[in-house]
LOPA-561370 format. One line per 2 residues: number of its first residue (from 1); their letters; for each residue x, y, z of C-alpha. Coordinates in pm, whole numbers, plus 50000, padded with zeros to 5 digits. Layout:
// residues N
NUM	a	X Y Z; ...
//
This chain:
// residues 431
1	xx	53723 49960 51080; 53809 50333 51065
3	xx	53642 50275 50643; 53389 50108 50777
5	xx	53261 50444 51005; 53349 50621 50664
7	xx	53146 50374 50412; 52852 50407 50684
9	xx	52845 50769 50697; 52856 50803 50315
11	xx	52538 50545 50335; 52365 50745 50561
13	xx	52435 51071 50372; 52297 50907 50028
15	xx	52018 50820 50233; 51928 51167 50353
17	xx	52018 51316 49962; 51750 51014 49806
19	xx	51475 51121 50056; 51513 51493 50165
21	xx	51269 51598 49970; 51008 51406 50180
23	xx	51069 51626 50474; 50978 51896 50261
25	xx	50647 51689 50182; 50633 51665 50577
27	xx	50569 52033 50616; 50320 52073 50340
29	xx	50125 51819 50497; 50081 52019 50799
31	xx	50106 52407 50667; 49819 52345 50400
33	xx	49507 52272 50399; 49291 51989 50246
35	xx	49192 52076 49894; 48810 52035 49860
37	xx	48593 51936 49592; 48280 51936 49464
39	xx	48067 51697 49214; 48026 51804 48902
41	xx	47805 51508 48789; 47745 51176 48983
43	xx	47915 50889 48765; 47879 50558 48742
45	xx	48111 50284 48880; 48198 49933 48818
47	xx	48387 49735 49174; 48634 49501 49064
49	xx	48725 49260 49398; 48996 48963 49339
51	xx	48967 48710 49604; 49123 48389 49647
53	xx	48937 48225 49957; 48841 48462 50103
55	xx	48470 48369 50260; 48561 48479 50585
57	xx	48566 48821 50455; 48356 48870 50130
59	xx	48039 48931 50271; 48183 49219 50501
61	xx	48375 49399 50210; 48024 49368 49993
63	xx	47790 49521 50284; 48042 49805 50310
65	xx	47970 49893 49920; 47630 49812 49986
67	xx	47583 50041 50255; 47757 50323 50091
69	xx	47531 50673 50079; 47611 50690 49695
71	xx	47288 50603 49439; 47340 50213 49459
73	xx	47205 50158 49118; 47530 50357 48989
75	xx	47731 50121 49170; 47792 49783 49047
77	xx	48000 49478 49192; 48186 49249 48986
79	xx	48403 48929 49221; 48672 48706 49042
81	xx	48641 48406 49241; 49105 48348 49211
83	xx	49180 47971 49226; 48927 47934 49520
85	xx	48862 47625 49707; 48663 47754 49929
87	xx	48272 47893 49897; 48393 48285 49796
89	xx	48194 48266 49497; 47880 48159 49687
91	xx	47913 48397 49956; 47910 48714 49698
93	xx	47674 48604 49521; 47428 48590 49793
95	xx	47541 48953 49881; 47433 49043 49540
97	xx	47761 49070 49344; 47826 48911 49012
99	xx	48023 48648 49024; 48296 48475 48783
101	xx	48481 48214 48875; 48857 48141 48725
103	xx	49118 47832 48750; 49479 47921 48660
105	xx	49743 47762 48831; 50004 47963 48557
107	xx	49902 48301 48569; 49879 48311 48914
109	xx	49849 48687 49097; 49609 48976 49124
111	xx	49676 49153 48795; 49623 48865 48607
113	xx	49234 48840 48813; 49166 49167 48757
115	xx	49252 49147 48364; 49053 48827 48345
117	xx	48754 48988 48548; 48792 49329 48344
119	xx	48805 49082 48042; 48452 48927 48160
121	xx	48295 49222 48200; 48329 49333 47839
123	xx	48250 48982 47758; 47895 48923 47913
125	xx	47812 49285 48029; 47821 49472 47679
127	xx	47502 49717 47765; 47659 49812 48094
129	xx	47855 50132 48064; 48092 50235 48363
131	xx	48276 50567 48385; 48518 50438 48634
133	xx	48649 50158 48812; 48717 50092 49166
135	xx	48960 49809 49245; 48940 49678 49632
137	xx	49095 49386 49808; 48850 49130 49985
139	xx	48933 49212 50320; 48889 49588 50332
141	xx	48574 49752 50432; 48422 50118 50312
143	xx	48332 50436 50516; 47962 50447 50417
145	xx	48116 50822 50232; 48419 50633 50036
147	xx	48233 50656 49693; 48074 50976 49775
149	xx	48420 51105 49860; 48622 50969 49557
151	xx	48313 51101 49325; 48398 51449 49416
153	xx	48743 51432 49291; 48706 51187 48986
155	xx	48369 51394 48816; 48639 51682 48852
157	xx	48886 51530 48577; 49084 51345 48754
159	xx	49109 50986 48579; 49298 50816 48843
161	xx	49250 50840 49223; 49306 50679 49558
163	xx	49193 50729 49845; 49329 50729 50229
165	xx	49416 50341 50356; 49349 50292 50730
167	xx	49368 49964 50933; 49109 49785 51103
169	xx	49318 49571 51271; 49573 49805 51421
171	xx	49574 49747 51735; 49643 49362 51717
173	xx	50008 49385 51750; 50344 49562 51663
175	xx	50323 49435 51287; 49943 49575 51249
177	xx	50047 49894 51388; 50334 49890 51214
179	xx	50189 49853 50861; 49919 50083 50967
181	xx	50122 50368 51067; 50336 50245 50747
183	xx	50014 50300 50482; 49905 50635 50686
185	xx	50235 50774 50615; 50181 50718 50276
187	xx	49874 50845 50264; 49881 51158 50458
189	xx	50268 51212 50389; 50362 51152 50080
191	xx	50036 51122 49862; 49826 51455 50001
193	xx	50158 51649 49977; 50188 51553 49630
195	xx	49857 51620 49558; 49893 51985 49679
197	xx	50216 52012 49484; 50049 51918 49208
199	xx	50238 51599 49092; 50137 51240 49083
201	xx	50059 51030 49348; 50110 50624 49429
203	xx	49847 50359 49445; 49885 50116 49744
205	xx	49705 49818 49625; 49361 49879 49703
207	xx	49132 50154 49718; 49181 50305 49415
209	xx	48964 50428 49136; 49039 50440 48728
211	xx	48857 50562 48431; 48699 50384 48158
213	xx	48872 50633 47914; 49228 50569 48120
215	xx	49142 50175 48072; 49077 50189 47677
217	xx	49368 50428 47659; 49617 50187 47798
219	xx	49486 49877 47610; 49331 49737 47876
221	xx	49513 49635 48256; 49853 49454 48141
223	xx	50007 49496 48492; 50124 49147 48619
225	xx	50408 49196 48828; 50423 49098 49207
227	xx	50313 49478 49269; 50108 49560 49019
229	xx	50016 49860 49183; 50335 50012 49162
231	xx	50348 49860 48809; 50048 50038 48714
233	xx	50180 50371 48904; 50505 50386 48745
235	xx	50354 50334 48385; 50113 50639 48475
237	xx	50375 50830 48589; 50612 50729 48252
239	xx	50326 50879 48048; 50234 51177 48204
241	xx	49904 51092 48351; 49871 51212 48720
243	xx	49667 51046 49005; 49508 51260 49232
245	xx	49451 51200 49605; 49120 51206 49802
247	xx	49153 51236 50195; 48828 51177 50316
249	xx	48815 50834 50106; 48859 50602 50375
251	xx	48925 50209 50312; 49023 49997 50627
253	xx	49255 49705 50540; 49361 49421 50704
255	xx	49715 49335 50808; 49917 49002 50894
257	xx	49990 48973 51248; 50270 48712 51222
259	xx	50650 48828 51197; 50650 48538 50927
261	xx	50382 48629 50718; 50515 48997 50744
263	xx	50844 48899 50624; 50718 48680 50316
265	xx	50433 48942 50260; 50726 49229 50257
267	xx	50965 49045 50025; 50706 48992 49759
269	xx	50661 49421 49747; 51054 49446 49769
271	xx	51061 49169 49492; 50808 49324 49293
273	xx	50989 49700 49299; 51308 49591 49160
275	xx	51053 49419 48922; 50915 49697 48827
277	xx	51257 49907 48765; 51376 49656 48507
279	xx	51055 49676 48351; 50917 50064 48384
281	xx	51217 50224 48511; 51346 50319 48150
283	xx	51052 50455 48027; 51047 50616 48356
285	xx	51395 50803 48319; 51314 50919 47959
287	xx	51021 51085 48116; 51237 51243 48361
289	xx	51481 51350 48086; 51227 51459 47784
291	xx	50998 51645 48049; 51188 51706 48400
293	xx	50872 51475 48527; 50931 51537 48925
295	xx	50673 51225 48905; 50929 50971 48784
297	xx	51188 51093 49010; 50955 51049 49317
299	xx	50818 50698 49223; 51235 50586 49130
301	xx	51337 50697 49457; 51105 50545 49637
303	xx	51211 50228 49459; 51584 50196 49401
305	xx	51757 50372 49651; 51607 50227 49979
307	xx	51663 49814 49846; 52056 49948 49739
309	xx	52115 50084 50036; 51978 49885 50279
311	xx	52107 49566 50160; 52474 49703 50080
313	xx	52499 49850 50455; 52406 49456 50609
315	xx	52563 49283 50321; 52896 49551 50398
317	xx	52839 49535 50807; 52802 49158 50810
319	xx	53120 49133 50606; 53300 49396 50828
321	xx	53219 49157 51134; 53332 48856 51023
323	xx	53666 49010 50978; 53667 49185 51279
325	xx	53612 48893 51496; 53896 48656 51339
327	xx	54146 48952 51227; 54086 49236 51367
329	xx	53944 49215 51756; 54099 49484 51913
331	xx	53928 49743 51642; 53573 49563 51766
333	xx	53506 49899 51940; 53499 50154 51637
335	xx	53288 49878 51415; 53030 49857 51737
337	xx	53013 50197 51765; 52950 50270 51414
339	xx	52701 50009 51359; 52531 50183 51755
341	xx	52564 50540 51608; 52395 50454 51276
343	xx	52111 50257 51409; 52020 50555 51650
345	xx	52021 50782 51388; 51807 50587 51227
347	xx	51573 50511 51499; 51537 50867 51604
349	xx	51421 50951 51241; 51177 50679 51220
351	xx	51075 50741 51574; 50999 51121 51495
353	xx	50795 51016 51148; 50605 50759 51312
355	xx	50505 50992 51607; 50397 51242 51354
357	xx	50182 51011 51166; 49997 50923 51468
359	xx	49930 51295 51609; 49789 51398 51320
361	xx	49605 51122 51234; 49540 50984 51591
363	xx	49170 51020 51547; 49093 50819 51282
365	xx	49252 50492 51437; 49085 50260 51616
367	xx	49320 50159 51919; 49390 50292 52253
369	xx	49579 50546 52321; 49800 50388 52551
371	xx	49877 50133 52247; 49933 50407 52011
373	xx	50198 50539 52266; 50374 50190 52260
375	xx	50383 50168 51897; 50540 50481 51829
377	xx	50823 50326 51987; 50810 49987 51779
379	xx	50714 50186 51460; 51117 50176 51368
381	xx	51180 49847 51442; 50904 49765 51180
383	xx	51076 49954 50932; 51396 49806 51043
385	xx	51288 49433 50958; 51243 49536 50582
387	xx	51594 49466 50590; 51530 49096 50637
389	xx	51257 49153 50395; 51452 49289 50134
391	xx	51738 49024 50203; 51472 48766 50109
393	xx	51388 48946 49791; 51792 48979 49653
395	xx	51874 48636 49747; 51585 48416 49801
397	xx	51343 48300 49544; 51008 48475 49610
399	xx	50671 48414 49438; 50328 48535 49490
401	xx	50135 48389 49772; 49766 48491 49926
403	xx	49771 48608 50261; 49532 48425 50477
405	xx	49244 48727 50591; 48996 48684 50929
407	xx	48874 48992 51057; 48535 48952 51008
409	xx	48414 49314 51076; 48154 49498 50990
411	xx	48220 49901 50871; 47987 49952 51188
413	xx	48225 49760 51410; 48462 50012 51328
415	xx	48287 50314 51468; 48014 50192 51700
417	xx	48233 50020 51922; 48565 50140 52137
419	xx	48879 49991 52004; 48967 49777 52311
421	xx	48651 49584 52208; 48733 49492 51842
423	xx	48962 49220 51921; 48665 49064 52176
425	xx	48413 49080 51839; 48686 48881 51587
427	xx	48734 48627 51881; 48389 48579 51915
429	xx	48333 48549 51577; 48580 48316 51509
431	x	48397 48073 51784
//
């Protein structure tokens, strides 16, 4: 048991070498400044939107581009109606989007959608010429500045961009704030720091925005993993090409509010990173090699190290206990004491990033402040259950599945209303 306290400690210390830099990102975040930009031209923008039933949500998400304070006739929106059997593609087109509809029970995911949709595009919209692409998921919903905002730093030369992902259903539960405080982090902690250091950042899923120029470059979007996000990020950061950060982009997302869904949600993106290191992470450390890319050691550690680790230290702990308990009782003590000790650690640090998250960025949630104060405190034990997640994705057989979306809000639900009154408006809603 005496190893055990050893093996742990190692654990923890490869855990603090993998991710030390981030504390470092930590205090750029809050010693500099936002960097501001100006337009150089206003450009114009195709809206690519994969949903798979998603009607109780579509016409939100559409009224939020809609209602944006960029020109609207340099904004166009394009839906892939995914293996719907529901009336998505008749609810955007009402709402003024084209519409196409696809049936593929093979190809099944959102990279495939978006290359079919991109695909359509090219197809039956030959005169229409787009300098960019945004890429949003059907249940998110646009501050009426999001394009206005991401403009500012794409007509600068940046050909990739995303933007700051907030939650509009935060205050739901533990899980909503959890993932919420989970994609601010990213956002404010890891992406603007990189920004300012002048490396690449990550794309979360939605909210992002990619040239025309970037698209032909590539050969068109050939990102089909689970995540292709973090597909499409590590392939950027493989070749060199950075993506740049906006802060005052701000795209609300929904998030599951059942442990279950959590869990199978969380072992797809755990699935899909080790995915995505069999597939990009040699070209990623060639990269690193050829050019000392800081880039594609970022986006590997955020991949490999946290799955390895995590998994070894239950897989090694669970082991440790079995013995324990039918050869070893009277040592019991040290393996419950180093199991205690390295969960507090652990804790505390979560604790302290979560809490930092939401004091800086406090203001732009919508939820009490008495919840916020709670959910600092559950904040680790979200992180915690990416364990079980990332269990799932080693052993288990995981496969890409929709998750079901119902907060029908409007953008002005999110500001014109206080926060213990959203959940009253999706109730009533729902009726």
């Amino acid at each position: 048991m005496k190893t055990l306290s050893a093996i742990n400690f190692i654990l923890a210390a490869l855990f603090v070498a993998c991710y030390l830099y981030q504390a470092i990102f930590a205090g750029v975040r809050l010693l500099r400044k936002k960097r501001v930009f100006t337009a150089r031209k206003l450009c114009r923008y195709g809206v690519l939107i994969a949903a798979r039933n998603e009607s109780a949500v579509i016409a939100q998400l559409i009224e939020s581009i809609r209602g944006q304070d960029y020109p609207a006739e340099l904004v166009d929106i394009y839906v892939v109606a995914d293996n719907c059997t529901d009336d998505t593609a008749a609810i955007a087109a009402a709402h003024g989007a084209r519409v196409f509809q696809r049936q593929n029970k093979v190809q099944v995911g959102k990279g495939f959608a978006l290359a079919f949709l991109l695909e359509k595009i090219r197809e039956e919209y030959p005169q229409e010429h787009y300098d960019g692409y945004f890429v949003f998921d059907a249940d998110n919903l646009l501050d009426p500045r999001y394009i206005t905002e991401m403009n500012k730093v794409f007509s600068n030369g940046n050909r990739v961009v995303t933007g700051y992902r907030n939650t509009k259903n935060f205050g739901d539960n533990w899980i909503t704030a959890g993932y919420g405080i989970w994609f601010l982090r990213e956002s404010e902690y890891l992406n603007r720091p990189r920004d300012y250091l002048g490396t690449s950042c990550a794309v979360s899923g939605t909210g992002f925005l990619f040239s025309q120029e970037l698209l032909d470059e590539l050969g068109g979007w050939e990102y089909f993993l689970l995540t292709e996000d973090l597909e499409f990020t590590a392939d950027l950061a493989a070749r060199g090409v950075k993506i740049a950060y906006c802060h005052d982009a701000i795209v609300y997302d929904e998030q599951p509010t059942s442990f279950k869904q959590s869990i199978v949600q969380r072992s797809r993106w755990v699935k899909g990173y080790l995915q995505v290191v069999a597939k990009r992470g040699g070209s990623m450390v060639k990269t690193l090699v050829a050019d000392g890319s800081f880039a594609c050691y970022d986006m590997l550690m955020c991949t490999i190290p946290a799955v390895v680790l995590t998994v070894s230290s239950i897989v090694l702990n669970g082991a440790m206990f079995v013995v324990g308990i039918t050869s070893a009782r009277q040592e019991m003590g040290i393996f419950f004491a180093s199991v205690l000790a390295s969960m507090a650690n652990s804790y505390i640090t979560m604790y302290v990033m979560g809490l930092l998250t939401l004091l800086t960025e406090g203001k732009r949630i919508y939820c009490s402040r008495k919840k916020l104060v709670r959910y600092s405190f559950t904040f680790p034990f979200f992180v915690f259950t990416f364990g079980i997640a990332m269990l799932a994705a080693v052993f288990g057989n995981i496969e890409w599945k929709p998750i079901q979306h119902s907060v029908a809000l409007s953008i002005g639900d999110m500001g014109s209303v206080s926060p213990q009154d959203l959940r009253k408006i999706r109730k009533n809603r729902k009726l």
